[in-house]
Backbone as JSON Lines, residues from 0, in Angstrom:
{"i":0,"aa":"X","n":[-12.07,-10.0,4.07],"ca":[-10.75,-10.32,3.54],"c":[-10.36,-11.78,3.81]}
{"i":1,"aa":"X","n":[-11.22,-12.45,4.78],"ca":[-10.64,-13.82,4.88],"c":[-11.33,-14.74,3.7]}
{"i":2,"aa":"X","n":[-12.02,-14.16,2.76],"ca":[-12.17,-15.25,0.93],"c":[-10.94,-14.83,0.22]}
{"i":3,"aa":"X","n":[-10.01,-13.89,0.85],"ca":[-8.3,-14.16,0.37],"c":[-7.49,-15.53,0.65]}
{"i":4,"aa":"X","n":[-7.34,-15.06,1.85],"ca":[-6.95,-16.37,2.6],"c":[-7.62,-17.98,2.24]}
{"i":5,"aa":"X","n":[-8.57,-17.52,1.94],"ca":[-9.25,-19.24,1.66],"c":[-8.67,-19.59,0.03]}
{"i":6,"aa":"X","n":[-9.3,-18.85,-0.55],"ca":[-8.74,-19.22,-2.31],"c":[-7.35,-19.32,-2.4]}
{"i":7,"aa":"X","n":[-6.25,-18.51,-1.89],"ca":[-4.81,-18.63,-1.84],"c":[-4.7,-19.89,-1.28]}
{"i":8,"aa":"X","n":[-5.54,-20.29,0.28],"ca":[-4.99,-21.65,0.66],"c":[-5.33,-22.94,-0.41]}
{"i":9,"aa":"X","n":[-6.7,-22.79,-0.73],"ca":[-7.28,-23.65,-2.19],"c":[-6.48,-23.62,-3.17]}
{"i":10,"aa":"X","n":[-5.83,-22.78,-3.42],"ca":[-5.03,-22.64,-4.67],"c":[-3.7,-23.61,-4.57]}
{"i":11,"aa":"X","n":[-3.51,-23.35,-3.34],"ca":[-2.41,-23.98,-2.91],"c":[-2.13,-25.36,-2.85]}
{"i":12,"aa":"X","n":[-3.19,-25.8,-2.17],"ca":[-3.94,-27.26,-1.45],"c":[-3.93,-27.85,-3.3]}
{"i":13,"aa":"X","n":[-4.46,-26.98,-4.21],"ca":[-5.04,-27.53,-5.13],"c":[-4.21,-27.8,-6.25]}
{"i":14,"aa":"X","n":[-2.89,-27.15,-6.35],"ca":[-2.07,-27.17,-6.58],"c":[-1.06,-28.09,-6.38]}
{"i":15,"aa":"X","n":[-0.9,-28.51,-5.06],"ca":[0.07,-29.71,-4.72],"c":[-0.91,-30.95,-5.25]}
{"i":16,"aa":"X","n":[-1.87,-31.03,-5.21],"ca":[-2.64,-32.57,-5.67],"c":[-2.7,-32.42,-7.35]}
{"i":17,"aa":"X","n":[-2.69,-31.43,-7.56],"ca":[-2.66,-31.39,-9.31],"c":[-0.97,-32.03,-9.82]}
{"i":18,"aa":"X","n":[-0.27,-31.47,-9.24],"ca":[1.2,-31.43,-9.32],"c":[1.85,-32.9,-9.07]}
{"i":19,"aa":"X","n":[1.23,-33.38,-7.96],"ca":[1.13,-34.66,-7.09],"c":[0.49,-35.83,-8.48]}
{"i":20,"aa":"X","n":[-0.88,-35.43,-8.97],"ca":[-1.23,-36.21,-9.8],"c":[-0.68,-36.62,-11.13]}
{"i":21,"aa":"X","n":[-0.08,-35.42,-11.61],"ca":[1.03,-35.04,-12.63],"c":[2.03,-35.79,-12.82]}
{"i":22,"aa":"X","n":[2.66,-36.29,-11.69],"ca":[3.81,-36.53,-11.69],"c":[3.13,-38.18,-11.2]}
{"i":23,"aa":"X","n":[2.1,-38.38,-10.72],"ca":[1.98,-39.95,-10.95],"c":[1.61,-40.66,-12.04]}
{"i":24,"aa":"X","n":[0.83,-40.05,-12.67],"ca":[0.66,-39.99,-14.22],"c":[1.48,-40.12,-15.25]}
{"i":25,"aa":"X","n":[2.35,-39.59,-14.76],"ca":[3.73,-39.62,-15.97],"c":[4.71,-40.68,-15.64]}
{"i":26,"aa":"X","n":[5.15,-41.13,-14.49],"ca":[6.18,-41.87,-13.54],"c":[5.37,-43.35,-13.32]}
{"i":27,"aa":"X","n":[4.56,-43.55,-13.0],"ca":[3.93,-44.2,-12.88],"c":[2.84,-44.76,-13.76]}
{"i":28,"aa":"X","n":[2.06,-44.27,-14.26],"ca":[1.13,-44.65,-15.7],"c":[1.57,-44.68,-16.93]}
{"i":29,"aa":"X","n":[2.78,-44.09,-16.95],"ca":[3.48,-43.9,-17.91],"c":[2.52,-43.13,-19.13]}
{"i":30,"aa":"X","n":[1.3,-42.36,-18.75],"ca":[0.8,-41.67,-19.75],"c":[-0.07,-40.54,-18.84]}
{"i":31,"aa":"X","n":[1.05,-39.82,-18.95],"ca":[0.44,-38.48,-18.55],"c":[-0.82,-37.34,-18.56]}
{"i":32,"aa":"X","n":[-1.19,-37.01,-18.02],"ca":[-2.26,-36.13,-18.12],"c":[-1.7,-34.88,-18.57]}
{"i":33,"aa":"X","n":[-1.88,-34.08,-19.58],"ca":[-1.33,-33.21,-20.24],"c":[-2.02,-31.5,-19.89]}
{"i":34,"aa":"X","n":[-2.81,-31.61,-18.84],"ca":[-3.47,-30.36,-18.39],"c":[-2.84,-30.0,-16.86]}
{"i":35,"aa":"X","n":[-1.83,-30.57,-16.44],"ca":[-1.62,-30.76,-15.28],"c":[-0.55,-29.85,-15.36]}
{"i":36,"aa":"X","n":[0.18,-29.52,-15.83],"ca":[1.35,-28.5,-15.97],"c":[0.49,-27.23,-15.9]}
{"i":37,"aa":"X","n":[-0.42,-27.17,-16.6],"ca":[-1.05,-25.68,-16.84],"c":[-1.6,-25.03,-16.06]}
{"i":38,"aa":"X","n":[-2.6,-26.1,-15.3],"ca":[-3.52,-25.84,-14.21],"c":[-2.32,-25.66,-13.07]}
{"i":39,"aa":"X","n":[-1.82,-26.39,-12.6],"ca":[-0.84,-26.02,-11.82],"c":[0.29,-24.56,-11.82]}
{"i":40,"aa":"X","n":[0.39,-24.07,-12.86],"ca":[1.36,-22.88,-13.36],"c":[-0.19,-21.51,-12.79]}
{"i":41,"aa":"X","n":[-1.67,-22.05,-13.5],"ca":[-2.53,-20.87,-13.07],"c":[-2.95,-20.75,-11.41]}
{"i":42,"aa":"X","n":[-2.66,-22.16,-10.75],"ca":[-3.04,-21.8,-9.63],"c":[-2.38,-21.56,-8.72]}
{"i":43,"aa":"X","n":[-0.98,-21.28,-9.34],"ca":[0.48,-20.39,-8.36],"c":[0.22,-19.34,-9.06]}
{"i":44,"aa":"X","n":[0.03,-18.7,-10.01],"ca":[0.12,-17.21,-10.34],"c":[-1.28,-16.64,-9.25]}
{"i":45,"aa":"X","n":[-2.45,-17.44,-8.91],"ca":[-3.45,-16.93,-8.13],"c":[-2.39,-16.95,-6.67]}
{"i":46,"aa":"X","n":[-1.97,-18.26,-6.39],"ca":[-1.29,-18.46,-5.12],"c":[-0.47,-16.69,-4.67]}
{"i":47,"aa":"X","n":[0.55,-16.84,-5.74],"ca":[1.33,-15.76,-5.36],"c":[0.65,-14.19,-5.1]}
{"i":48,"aa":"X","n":[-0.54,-13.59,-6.19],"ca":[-0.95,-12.15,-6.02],"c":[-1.91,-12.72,-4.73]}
{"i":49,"aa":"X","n":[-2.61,-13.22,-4.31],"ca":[-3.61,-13.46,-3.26],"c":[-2.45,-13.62,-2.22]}
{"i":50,"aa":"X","n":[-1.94,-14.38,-2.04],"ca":[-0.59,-14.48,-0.84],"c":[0.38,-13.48,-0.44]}
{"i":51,"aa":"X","n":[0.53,-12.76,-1.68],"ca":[1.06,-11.35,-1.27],"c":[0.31,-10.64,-0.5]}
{"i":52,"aa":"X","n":[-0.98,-10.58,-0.59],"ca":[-1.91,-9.86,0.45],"c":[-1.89,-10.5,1.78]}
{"i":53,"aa":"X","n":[-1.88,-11.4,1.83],"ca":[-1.56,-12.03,3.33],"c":[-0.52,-11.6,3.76]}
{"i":54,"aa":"X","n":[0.64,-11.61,3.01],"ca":[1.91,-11.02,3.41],"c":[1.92,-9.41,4.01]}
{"i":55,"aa":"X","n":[1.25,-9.03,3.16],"ca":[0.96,-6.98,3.23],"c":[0.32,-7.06,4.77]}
{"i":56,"aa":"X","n":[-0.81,-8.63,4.79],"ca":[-1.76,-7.56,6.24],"c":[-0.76,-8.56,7.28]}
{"i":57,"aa":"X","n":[-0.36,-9.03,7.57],"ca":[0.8,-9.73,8.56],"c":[1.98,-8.59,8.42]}
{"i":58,"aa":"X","n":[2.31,-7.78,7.4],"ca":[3.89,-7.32,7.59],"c":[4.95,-7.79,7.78]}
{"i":59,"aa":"X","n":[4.83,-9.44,6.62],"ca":[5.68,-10.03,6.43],"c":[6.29,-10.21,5.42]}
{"i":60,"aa":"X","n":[6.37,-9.09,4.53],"ca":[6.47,-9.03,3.21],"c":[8.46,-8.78,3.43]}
{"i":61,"aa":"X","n":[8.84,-9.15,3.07],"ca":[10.37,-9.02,2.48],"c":[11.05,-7.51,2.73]}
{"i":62,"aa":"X","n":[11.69,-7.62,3.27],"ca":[11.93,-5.67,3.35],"c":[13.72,-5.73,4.41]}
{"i":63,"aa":"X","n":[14.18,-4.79,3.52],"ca":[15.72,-4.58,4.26],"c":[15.47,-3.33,5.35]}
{"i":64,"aa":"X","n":[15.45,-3.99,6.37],"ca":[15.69,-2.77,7.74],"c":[16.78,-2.69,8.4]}
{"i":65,"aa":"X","n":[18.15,-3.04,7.85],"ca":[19.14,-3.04,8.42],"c":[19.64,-1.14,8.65]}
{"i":66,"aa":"X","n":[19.23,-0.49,7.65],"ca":[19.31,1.12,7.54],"c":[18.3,1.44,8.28]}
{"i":67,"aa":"X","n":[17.06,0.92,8.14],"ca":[16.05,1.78,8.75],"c":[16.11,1.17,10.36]}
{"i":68,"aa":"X","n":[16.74,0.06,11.43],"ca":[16.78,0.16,12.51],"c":[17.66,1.44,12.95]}
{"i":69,"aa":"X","n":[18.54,1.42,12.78],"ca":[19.36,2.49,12.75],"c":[19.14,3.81,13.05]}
{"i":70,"aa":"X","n":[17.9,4.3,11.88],"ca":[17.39,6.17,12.58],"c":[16.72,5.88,14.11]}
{"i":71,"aa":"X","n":[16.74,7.29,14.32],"ca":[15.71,7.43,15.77],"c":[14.37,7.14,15.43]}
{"i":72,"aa":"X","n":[13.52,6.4,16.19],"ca":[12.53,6.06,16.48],"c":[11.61,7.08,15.77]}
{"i":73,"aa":"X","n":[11.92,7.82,16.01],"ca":[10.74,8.79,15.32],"c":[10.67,9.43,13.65]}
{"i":74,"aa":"X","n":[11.71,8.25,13.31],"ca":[11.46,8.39,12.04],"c":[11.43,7.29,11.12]}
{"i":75,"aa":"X","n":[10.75,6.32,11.86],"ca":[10.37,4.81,11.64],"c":[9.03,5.47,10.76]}
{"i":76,"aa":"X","n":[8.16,6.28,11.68],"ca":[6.62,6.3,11.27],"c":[6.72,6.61,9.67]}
{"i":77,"aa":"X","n":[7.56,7.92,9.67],"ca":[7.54,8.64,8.52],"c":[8.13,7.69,7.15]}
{"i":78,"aa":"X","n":[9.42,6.64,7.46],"ca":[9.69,5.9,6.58],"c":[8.68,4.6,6.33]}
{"i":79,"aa":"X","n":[8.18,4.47,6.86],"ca":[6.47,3.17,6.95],"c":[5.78,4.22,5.72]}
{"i":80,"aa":"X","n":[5.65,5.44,6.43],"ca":[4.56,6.32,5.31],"c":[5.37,6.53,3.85]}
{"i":81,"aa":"X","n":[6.6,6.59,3.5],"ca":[7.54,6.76,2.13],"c":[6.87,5.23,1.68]}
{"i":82,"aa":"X","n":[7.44,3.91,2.43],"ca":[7.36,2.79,1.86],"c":[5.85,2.58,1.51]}
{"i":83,"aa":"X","n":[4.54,2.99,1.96],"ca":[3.67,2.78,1.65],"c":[3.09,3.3,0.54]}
{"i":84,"aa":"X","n":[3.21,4.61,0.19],"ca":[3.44,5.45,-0.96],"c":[3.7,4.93,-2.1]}
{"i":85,"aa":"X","n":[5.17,4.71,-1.81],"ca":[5.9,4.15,-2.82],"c":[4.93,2.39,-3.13]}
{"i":86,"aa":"X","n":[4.64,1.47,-2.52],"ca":[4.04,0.18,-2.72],"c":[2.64,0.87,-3.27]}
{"i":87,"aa":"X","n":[1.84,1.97,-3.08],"ca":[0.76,2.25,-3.39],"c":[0.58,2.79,-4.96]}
{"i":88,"aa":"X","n":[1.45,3.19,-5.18],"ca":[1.76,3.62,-6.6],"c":[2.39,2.47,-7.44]}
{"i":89,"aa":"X","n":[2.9,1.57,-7.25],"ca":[3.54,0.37,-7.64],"c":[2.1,-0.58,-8.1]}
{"i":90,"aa":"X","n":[1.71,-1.07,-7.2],"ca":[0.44,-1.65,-6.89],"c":[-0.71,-1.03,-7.8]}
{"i":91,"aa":"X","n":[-1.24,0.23,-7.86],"ca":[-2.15,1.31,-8.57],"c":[-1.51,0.71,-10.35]}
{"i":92,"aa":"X","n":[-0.19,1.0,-10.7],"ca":[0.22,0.68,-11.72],"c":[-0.24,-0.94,-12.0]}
{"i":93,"aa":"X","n":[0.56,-2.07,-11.61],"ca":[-0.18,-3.27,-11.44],"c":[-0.91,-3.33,-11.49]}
{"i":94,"aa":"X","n":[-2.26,-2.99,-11.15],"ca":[-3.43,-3.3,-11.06],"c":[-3.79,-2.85,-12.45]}
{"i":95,"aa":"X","n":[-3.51,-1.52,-12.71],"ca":[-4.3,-1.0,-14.0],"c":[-3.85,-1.44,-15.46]}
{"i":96,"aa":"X","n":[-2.21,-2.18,-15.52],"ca":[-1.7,-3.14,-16.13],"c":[-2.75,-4.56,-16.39]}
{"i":97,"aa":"X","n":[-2.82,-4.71,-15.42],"ca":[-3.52,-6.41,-15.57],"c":[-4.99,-5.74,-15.63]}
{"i":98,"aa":"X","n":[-5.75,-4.94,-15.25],"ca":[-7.01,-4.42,-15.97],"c":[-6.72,-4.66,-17.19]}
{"i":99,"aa":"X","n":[-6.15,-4.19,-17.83],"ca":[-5.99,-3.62,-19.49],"c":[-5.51,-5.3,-20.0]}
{"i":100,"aa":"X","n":[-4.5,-5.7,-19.41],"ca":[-4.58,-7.02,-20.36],"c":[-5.92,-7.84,-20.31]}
{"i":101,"aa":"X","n":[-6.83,-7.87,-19.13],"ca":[-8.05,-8.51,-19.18],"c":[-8.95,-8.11,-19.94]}
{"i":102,"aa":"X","n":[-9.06,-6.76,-20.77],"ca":[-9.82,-6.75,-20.52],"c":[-9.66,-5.78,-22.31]}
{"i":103,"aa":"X","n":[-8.81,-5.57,-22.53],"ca":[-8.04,-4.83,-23.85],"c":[-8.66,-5.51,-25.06]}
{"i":104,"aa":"X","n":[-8.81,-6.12,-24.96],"ca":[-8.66,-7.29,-26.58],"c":[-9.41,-8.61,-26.51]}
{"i":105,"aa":"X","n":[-10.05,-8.89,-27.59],"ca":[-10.48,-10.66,-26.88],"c":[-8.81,-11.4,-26.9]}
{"i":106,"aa":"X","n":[-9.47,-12.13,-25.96],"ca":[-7.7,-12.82,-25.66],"c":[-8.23,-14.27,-25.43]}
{"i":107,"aa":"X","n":[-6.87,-15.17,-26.49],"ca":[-7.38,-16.45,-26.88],"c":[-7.6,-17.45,-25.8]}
{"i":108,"aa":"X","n":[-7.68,-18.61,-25.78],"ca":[-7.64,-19.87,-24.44],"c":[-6.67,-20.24,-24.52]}
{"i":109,"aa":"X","n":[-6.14,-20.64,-23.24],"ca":[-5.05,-21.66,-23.14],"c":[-4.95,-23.15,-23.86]}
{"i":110,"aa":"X","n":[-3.67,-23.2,-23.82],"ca":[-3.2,-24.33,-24.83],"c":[-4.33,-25.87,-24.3]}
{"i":111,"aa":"X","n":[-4.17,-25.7,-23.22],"ca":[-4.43,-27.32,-22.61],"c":[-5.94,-27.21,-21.99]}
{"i":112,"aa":"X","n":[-6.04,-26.54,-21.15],"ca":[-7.38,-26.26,-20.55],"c":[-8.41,-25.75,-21.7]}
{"i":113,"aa":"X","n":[-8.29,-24.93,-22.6],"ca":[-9.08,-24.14,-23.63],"c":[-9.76,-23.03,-22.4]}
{"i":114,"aa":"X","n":[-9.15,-22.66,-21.45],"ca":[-9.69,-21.7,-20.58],"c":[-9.21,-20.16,-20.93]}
{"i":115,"aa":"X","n":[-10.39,-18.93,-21.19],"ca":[-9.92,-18.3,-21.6],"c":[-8.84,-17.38,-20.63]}
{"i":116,"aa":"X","n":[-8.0,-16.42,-21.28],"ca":[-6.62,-16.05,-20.88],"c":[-7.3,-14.96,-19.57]}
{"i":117,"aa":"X","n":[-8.37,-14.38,-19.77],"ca":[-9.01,-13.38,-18.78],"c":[-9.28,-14.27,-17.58]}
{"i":118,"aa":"X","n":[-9.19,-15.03,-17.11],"ca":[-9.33,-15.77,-15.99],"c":[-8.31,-15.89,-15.57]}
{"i":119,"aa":"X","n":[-6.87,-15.9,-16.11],"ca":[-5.9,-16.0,-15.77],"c":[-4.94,-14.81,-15.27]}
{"i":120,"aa":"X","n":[-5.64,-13.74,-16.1],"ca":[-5.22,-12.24,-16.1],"c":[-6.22,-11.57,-14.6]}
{"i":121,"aa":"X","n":[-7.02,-12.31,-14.74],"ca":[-8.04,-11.53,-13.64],"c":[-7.02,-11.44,-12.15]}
{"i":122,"aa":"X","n":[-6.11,-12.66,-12.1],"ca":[-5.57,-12.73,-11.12],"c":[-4.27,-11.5,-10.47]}
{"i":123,"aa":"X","n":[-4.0,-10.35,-11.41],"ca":[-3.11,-9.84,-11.21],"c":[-4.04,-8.34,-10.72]}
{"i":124,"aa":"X","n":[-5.31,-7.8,-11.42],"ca":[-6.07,-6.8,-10.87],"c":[-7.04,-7.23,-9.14]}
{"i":125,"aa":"X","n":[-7.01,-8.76,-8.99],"ca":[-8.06,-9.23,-7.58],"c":[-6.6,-8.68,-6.82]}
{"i":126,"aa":"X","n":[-5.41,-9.21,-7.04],"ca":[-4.39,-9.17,-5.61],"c":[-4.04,-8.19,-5.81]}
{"i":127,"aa":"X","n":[-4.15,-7.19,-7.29],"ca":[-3.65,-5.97,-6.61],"c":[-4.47,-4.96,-5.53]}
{"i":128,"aa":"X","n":[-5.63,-5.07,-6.08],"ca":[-6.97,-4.53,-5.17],"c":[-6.87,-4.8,-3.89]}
{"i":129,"aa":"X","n":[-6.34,-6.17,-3.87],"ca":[-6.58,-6.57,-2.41],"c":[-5.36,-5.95,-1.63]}
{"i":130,"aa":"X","n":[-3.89,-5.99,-2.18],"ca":[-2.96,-5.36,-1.43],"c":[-3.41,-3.74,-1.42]}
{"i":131,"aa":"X","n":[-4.12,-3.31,-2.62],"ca":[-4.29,-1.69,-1.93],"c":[-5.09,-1.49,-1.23]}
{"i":132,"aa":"X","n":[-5.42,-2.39,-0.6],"ca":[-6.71,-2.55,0.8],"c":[-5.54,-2.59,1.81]}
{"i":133,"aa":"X","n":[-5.22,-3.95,1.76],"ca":[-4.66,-4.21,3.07],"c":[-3.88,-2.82,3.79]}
{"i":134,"aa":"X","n":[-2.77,-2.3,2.4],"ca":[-2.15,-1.39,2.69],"c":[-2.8,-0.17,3.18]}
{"i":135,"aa":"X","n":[-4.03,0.48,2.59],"ca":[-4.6,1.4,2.97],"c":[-5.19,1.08,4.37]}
{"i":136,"aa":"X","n":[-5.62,0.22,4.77],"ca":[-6.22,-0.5,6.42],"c":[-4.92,-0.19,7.46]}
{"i":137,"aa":"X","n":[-3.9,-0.7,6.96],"ca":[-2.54,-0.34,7.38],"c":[-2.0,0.9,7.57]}
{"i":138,"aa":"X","n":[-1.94,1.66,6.56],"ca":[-2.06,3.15,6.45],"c":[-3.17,3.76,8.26]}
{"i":139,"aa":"X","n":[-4.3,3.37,7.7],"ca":[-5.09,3.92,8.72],"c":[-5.01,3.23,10.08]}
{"i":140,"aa":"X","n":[-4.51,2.1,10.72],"ca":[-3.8,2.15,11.75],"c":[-2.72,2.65,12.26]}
{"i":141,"aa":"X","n":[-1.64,2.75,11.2],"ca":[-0.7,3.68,11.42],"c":[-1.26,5.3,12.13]}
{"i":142,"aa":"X","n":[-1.96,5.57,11.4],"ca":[-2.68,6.96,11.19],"c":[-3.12,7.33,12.96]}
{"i":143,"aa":"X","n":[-4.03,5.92,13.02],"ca":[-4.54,5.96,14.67],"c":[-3.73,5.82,15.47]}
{"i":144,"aa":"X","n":[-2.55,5.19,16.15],"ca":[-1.34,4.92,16.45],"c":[-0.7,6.1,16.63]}
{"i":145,"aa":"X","n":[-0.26,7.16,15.7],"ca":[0.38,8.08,15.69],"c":[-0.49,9.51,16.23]}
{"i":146,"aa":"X","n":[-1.62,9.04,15.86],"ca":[-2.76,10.79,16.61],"c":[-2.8,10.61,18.09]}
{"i":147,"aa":"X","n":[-2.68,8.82,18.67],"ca":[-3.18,8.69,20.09],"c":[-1.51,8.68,20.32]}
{"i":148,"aa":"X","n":[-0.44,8.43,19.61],"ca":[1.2,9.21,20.57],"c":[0.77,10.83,20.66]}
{"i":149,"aa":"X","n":[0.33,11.78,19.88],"ca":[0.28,12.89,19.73],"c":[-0.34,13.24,21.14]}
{"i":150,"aa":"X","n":[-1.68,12.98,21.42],"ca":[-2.7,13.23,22.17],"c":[-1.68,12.9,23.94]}
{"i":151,"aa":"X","n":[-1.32,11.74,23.71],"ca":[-0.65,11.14,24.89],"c":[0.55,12.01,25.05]}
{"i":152,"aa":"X","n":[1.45,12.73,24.09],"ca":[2.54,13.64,24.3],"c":[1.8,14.61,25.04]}
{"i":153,"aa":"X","n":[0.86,15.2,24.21],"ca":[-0.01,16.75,24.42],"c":[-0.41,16.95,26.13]}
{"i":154,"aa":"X","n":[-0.98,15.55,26.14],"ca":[-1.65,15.37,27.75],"c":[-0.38,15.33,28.68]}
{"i":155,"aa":"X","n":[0.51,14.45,28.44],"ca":[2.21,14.42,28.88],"c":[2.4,15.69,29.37]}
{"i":156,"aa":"X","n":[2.85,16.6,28.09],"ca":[3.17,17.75,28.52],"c":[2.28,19.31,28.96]}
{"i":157,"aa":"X","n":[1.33,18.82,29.05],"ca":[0.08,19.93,30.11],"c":[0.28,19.53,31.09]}
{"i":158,"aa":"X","n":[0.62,17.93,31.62],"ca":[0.8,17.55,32.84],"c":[2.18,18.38,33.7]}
{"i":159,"aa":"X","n":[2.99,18.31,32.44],"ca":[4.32,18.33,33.55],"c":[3.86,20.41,33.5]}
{"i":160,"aa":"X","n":[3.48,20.88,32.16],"ca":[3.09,22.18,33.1],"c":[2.56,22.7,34.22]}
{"i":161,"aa":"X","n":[1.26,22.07,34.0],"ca":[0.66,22.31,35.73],"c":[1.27,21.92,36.95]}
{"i":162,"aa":"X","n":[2.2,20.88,36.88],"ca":[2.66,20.48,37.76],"c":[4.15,21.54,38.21]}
């Protein structure tokens, strides 16, 4: 999972010097490079679905817990398992969306690059794949986390029996 992290940071990196060049080109040369808008627009749509996955495996993704601090503790786990559900079916949809536009129809090139549109589309089925990883990896720590509270209650309370 860390050739996520690298292409999102490339995308990124690659992005500000495209953007950077763009704008010296035009301001400064007074004759612009006319592929620089485009390339820059495809390598934030990679930025954003690849970066969302970074976001998913950090658990820094955007989320209102002002309600959910609130319940008892023991029903944190179970609302983690609703929200994951719910992002897993979201995501499943997404993904099979941007399958189908890649992959539906020949689909023409872009205006400026002449790059075809499936390279551009590819980017919405790689980050969804990749968030239904992260999430499912997530899922299954959760999973481990919650069998070793179980085990640790179980042992807990044989203890205080015998005793």
């Amino acid at each position: 999972m860390q050739i996520i992290e690298i292409i999102s940071n490339l995308s990124l990196a690659m992005m500000f010097i495209i953007v950077m060049l763009g704008v010296m080109t035009r301001y400064i040369l007074k004759s612009p490079f006319f592929w620089t808008d485009e390339l820059s627009r495809y390598l934030m749509i990679y930025m954003v679905f690849l970066g969302s996955t970074l976001s998913f495996r950090a658990e820094k993704h955007p989320s209102l817990t002002f309600i959910i601090d609130k319940l008892p503790a023991k029903w944190h786990l179970t609302w983690d398992f609703i929200i994951d559900v719910l992002l897993l079916a979201v995501l499943v949809t997404l993904t099979i969306g941007g399958w189908e536009m890649m992959t539906s129809k020949p689909i023409g090139t872009t205006a400026a690059l002449r790059i075809k549109y499936t390279w551009v589309y590819l980017a919405i089925p790689l980050g969804g794949v990749s968030m239904i990883a992260e999430i499912a990896l997530r899922f299954y720590r959760r999973l481990i986390k919650f069998r070793k509270k179980v085990l640790e209650s179980a042992s807990h309370e044989t203890t205080k029996r015998d005793t």
